[in-house]
N, C-alpha and C positions, 0 to 999 in steps of 0.2 A: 448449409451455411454454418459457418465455426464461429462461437458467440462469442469466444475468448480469442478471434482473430489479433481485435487491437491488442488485448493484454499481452498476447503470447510476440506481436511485431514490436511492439514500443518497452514494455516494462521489461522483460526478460533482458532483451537485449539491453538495453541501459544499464541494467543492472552486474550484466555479462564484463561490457566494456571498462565500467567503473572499478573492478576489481570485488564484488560484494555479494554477489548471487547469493550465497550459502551462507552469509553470517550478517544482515543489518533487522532493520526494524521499521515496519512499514506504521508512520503515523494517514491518521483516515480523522476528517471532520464527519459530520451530522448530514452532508451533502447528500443529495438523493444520489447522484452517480455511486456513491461509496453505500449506497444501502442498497441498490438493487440486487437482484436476485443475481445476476449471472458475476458481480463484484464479489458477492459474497461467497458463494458456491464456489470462487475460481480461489478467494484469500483462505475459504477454510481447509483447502485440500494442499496449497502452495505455499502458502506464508504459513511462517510460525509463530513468528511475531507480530502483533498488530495492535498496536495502540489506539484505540479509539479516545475520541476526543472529543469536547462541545464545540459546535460550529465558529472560527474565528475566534479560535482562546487566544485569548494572549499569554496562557502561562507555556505556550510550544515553546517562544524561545528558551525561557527558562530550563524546561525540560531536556531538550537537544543538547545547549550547554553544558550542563551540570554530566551528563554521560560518558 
């Protein structure tokens, strides 16, 4: 079984098709799916960028804007 099935079918590609693969910034709340082990293990070797966040901030918009 491939535990980063869904990551490697849905995020890659999305990320492929949007034109961004290699240059964005993956914002993550406090969410148990984004602290699991197999999340984590797949953002630390994949992503570069990773914004952690408090669950339901409200300063994201603020933040994405301003970028």
């Amino acid at each position: 079984m491939d535990l980063f099935k869904y990551i490697k079918n849905n995020f890659i590609v999305s990320a492929e098709t949007m034109g961004f693969l290699n240059d964005f910034k993956l914002y993550v709340d406090n969410d148990s799916k984004h602290n699991s082990y197999v999340a984590k293990s797949w953002l630390l070797y994949n992503c570069s960028k990773v914004l952690q966040t408090p669950s339901q901030s409200l300063d994201i918009c603020n933040k994405t804007c301003l970028e």
